[in-house]
NUNUKOL-674681 format. One line per field, with one value per residue (C-alpha): x, y, z; residue number from 1; residue in one letter. Coordinates in steps of 0.5 Angstrom, whole numbers. Layout:
% NUNUKOL-674681
px <- c(X,...)
py <- c(Y,...)
pz <- c(Z,...)
i <- c(NUM,...)
aa <- c(a,...)
% end
This chain:
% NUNUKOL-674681
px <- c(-65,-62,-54,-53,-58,-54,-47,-49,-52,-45,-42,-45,-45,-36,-37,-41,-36,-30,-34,-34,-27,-24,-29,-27,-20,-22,-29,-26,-22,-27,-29,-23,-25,-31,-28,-23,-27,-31,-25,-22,-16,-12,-14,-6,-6,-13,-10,-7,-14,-12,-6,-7,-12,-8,-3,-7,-9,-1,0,-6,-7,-2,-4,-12,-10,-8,-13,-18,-15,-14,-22,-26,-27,-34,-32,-27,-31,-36,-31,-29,-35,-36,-29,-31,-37,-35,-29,-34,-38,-32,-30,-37,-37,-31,-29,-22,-17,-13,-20,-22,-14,-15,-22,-19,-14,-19,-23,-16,-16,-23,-22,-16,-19,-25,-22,-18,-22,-29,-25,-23,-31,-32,-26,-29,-36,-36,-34,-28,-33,-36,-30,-29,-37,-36,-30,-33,-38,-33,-27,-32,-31,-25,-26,-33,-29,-24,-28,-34,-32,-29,-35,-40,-37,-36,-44,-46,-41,-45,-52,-51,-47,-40,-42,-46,-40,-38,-45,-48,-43,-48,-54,-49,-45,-52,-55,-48,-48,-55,-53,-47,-50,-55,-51,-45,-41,-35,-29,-22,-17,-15,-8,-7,0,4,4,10,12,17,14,9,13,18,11,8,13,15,9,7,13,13,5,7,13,9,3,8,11,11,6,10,6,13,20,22,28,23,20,27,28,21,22,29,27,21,25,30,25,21,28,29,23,24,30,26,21,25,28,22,19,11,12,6,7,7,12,12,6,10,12,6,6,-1,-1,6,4,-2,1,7,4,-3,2,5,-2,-6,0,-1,-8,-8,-6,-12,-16,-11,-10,-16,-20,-14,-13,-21,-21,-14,-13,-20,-22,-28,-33,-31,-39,-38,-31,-34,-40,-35,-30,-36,-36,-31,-35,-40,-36,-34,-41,-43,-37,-40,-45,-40,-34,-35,-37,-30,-25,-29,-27,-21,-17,-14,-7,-10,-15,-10,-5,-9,-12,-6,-5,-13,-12,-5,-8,-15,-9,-5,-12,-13,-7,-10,-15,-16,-20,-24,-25,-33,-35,-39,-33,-29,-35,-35,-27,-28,-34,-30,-23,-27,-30,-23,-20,-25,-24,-18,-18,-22,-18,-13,-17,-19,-13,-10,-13,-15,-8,-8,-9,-15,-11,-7,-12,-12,-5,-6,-12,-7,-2,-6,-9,-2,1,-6,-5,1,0,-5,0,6,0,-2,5,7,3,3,12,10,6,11,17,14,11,19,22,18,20,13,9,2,0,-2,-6,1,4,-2,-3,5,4,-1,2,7,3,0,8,8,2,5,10,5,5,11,9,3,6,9,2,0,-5,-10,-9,-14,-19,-23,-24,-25,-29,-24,-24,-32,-33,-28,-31,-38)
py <- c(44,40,41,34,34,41,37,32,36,40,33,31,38,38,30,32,38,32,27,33,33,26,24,29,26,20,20,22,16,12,17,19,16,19,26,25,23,29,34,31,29,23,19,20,27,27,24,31,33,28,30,38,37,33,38,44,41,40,47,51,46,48,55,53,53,62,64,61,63,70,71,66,60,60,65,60,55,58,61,54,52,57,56,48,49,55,50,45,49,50,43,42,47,45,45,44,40,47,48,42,43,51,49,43,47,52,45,44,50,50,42,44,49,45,39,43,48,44,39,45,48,40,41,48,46,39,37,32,27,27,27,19,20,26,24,17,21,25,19,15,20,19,12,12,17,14,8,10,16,11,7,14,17,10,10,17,17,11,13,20,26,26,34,31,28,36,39,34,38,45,42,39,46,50,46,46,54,55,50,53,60,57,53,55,60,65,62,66,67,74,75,73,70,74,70,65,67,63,57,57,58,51,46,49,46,41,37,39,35,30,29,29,24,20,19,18,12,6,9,10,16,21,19,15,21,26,22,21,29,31,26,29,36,35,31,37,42,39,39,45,48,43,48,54,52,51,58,61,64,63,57,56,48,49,42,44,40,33,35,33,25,23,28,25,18,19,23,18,13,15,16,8,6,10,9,2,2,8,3,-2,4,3,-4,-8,-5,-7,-14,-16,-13,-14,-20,-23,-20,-17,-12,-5,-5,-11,-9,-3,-7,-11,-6,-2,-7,-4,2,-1,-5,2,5,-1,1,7,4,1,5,9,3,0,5,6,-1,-3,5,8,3,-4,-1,2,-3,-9,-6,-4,-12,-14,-9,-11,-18,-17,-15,-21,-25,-21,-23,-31,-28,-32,-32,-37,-34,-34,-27,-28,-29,-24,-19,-21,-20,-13,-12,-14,-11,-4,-5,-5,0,6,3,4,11,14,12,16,22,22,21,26,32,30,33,39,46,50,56,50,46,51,50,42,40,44,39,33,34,35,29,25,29,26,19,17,19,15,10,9,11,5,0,2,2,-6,-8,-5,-8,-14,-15,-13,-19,-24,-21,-19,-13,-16,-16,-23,-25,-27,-20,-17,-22,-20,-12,-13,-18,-12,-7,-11,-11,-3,-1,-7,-2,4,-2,0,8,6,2,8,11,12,6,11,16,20,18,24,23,16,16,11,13,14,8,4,7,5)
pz <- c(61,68,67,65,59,57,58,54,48,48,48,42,38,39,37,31,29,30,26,19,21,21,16,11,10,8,5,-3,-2,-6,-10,-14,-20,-20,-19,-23,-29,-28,-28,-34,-29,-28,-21,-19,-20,-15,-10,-8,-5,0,2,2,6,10,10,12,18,20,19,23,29,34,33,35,43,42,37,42,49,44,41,45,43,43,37,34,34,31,25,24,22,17,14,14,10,6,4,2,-2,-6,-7,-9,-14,-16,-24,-23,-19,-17,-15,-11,-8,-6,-2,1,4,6,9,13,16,19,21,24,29,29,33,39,40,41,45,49,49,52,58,61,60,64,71,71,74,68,64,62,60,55,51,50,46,43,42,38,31,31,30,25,21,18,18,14,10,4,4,4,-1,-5,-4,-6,-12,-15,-13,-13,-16,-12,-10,-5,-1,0,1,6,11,10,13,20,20,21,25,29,29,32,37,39,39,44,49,48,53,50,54,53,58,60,60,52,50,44,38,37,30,30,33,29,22,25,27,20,16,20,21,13,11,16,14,8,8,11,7,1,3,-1,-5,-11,-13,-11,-12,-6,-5,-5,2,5,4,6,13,14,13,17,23,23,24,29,33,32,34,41,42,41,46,52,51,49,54,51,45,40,43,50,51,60,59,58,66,67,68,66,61,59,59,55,50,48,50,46,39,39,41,35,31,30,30,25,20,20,16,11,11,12,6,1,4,3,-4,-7,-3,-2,-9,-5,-8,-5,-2,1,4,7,10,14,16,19,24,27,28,31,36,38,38,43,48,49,54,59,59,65,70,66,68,75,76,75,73,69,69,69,63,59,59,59,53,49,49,49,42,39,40,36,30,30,30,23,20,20,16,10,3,6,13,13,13,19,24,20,22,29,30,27,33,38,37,36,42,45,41,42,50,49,45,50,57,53,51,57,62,58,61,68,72,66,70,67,64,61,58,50,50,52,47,41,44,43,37,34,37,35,28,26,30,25,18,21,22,15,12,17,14,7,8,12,6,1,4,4,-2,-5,-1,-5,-12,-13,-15,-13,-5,-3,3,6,6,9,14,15,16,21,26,26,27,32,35,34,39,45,44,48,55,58,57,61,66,69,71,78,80,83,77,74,81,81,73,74,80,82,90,91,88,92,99,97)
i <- c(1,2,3,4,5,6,7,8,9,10,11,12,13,14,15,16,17,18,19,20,21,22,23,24,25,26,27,28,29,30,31,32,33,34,35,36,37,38,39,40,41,42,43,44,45,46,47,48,49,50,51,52,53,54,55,56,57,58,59,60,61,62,63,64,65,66,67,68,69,70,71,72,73,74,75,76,77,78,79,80,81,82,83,84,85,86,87,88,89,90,91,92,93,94,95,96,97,98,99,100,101,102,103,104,105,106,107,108,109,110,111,112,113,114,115,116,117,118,119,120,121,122,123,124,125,126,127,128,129,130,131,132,133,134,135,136,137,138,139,140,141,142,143,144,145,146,147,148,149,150,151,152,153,154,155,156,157,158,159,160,161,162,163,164,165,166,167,168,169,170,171,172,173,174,175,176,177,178,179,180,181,182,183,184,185,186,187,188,189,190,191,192,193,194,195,196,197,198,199,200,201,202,203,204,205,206,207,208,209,210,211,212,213,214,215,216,217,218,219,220,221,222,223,224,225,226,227,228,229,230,231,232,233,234,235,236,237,238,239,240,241,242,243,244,245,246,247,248,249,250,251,252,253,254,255,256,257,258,259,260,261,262,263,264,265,266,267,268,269,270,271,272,273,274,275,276,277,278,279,280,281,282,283,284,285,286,287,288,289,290,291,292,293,294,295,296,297,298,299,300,301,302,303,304,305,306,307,308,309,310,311,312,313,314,315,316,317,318,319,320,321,322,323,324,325,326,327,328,329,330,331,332,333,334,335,336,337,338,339,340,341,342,343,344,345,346,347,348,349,350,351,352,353,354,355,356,357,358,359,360,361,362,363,364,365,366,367,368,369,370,371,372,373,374,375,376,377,378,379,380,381,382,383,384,385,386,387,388,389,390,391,392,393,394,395,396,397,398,399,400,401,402,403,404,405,406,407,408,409,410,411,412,413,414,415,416,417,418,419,420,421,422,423,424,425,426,427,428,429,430,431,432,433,434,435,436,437,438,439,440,441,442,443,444,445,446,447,448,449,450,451,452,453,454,455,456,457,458,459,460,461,462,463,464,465,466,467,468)
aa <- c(x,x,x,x,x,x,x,x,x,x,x,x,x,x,x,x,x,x,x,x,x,x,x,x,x,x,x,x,x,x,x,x,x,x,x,x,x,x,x,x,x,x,x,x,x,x,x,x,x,x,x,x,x,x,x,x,x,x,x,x,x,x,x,x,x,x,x,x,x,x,x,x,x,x,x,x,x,x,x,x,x,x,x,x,x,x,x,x,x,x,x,x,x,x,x,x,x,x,x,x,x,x,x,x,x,x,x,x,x,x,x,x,x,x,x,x,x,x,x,x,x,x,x,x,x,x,x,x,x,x,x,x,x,x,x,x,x,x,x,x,x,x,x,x,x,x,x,x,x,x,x,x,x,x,x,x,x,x,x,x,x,x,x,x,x,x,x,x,x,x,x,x,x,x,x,x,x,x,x,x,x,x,x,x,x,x,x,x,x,x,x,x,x,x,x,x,x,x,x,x,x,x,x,x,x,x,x,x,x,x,x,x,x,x,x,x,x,x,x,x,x,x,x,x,x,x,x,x,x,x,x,x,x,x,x,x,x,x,x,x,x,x,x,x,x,x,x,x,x,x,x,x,x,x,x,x,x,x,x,x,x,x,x,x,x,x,x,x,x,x,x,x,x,x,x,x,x,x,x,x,x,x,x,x,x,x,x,x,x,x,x,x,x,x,x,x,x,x,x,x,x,x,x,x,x,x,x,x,x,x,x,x,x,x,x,x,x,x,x,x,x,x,x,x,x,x,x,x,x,x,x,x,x,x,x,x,x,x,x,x,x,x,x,x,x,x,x,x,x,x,x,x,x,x,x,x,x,x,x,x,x,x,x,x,x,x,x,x,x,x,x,x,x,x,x,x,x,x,x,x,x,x,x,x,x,x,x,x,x,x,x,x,x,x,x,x,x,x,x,x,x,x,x,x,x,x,x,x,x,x,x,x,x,x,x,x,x,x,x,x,x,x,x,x,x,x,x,x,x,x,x,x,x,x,x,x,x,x,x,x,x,x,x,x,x,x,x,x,x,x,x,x,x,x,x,x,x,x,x,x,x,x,x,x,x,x,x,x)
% end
């Protein structure tokens, strides 16, 4: 086997595992009703599978870069893994809702070390000059997953039994097993750092409770007291813990790496950036089937144009950035983004389908474009013993991104729907939240202005190609 072809196969075994992950958050969304009625609960009290899952994730992320510098992170992997799918096996035979909620945490957890640790297995196993193309690969399921998990799952429980959401994963973790297994080196680094307990405690409860915040807002499932009280804790703690890692010779969130400009620049950038696109999952199926009065099959269908749009991306994406460079591409696309965003808000119940299909196909183009330069950039001045330490701190970050996301768009489109007296979203509201989350990843410009125009060359390729 030729070094590239085994590169490419881990590109795909990492993007497989993220897949499961981004997946699973979503993919009972439309099958609540389903699960509820199974389990004699109410479909509200269902939506806590949801969350805690959400929550777990929060919680084990930013330990992921310390186990796996401290057991292997072929071995974490691989654990990772196996927790995934024991906590799928679980939900499947599930038979209550506190045994649908304890295996969703269990599935948190091995999502949480599944994510980092696979994008770490990536960075140590390709050459940085073949970096832009293994993180198109691997940028892509975090876009499909959101995307196609309400859709599948809708699908499944319809057609099928709603346990085959959870056990579809089995046959993909054995496979990725033996995968791993077979290609995969034992990375780890020799000069183990303690375990930050203290860090791990503040960043645990921190951005369970920010995650958690968020995802309540302008749903009217908690009191609205209760959200305030999560964000605020949440926000105090976070605070703290910024205190706790300047003093703190070996910090579970290693934020040194925000000195690295293009590690900064791609991080907070990358935070506004996915923030305002992480709305649209939300969003857009709500305004076709509550404003549009679409079926939830026929809203699926059109909202999985954006993946598509993402999956034809994949095969121009290197000669983009080589081309014009990290700078010219981010910015540019931040703006090329943000505006596919205000065209939806002229979305109308009389729109033909065809154009909205066709606008969903172009902007996830652009937007899975964009997530890959970001992924991409983030890592090309990272020293190598940094990198566990930087994917813990990415994942974190991208992580709560798309919680403030969803909760953003659902507080917009509350806001907005208050403001006309009314209790129903129309069109009008969502054609509102959209142009203002468009507005939101604008905000991401600036950020990546203050890249260097020839940053990320040896990633890119930049400076062989203009020589030749």
């Amino acid at each position: 086997m030729t070094a590239g072809t085994r590169q490419l196969l881990i590109s795909l075994i990492v993007a497989c595992a993220m897949f499961m992950q981004s997946m699973d958050s979503t993919v009972i969304a439309t099958a609540l009703p389903v699960i509820a009625n199974s389990l004699g609960e109410s479909p509200l009290r269902l939506n806590v599978a949801i969350t805690c899952y959400l929550l777990s994730l929060a919680v084990f992320v930013p330990i992921s870069g310390w186990t796996a510098d401290r057991l292997g992170a072929r071995r974490v992997f691989s654990a990772a893994i196996v927790v995934f799918m024991l906590g799928s096996i679980g939900c499947g035979v599930s038979n209550s809702l506190w045994m649908l909620i304890a295996s969703r945490i269990v599935q948190g957890m091995g999502g949480a070390m599944m994510v980092p640790v696979g994008r770490l297995v990536l960075l140590k196993t390709v050459p940085r000059s073949e970096l832009v193309r293994a993180m198109s690969y691997v940028s892509l399921p975090a876009m499909l997953g959101p995307v196609t998990g309400p859709p599948l799952g809708g699908f499944i429980a319809t057609y099928g039994s709603w346990r085959w959401i959870f056990f579809i994963n089995i046959p993909i973790g054995i496979i990725g097993l033996v995968l791993i297994n077979l290609f995969i080196e034992d990375f780890r680094e020799t000069g183990t750092r303690p375990f930050d307990i203290r860090g791990f405690v503040l960043t645990g409860i921190g951005l369970a409770s920010l995650a958690f915040g968020f995802e309540t807002i302008g749903r009217g499932a908690v009191p609205a007291t209760l959200t305030v009280g999560l964000l605020a804790a949440g926000m105090l703690l976070m605070m703290l813990y910024v205190r706790h890692a300047n003093r703190a010779e070996f910090p579970v969130i290693d934020l040194a790496l925000m000195k690295i400009p293009t590690y900064a620049a791609a991080t907070i950038g990358g935070f506004l950036f996915r923030m305002g696109m992480g709305a649209l999952p939300f969003l857009l199926p709500l305004m076709l089937q509550l404003g549009f009065g679409l079926s939830a099959v026929k809203s699926g269908m059109l909202t999985f144009a954006s993946a598509a749009g993402a999956m034809t991306m994949k095969l121009g994406v290197q000669t983009i950035i080589r081309t014009l460079g990290f700078r010219v591409v981010m910015c540019g696309n931040a703006v090329i983004s943000a505006g596919f965003l205000f065209a939806y808000a002229f979305f109308q119940p009389s729109t033909p389908h065809v154009v909205i299909f066709l606008a969903l196909l172009a902007g996830g183009f652009f937007r899975s474009l964009q997530m890959t330069s970001i992924n991409s950039l983030s890592y090309a001045d990272v020293p190598p013993a940094m990198l566990s330490r930087a994917t813990s701190l990415t994942s974190m970050c991208q992580q709560l991104s798309q919680a403030v996301g969803v909760g953003t768009g659902a507080l917009l489109l509350y806001i907005f729907i208050a403001l006309r007296g009314e209790s129903q979203p129309t069109p009008l509201d969502f054609s509102l939240a959209f142009a203002a989350v468009g507005c939101i990843g604008i905000a991401s410009v600036p950020f990546f202005l203050r890249i260097s125009p020839d940053a990320g060359a040896e990633v890119s390729g930049r400076g062989k190609f203009a020589q030749s």
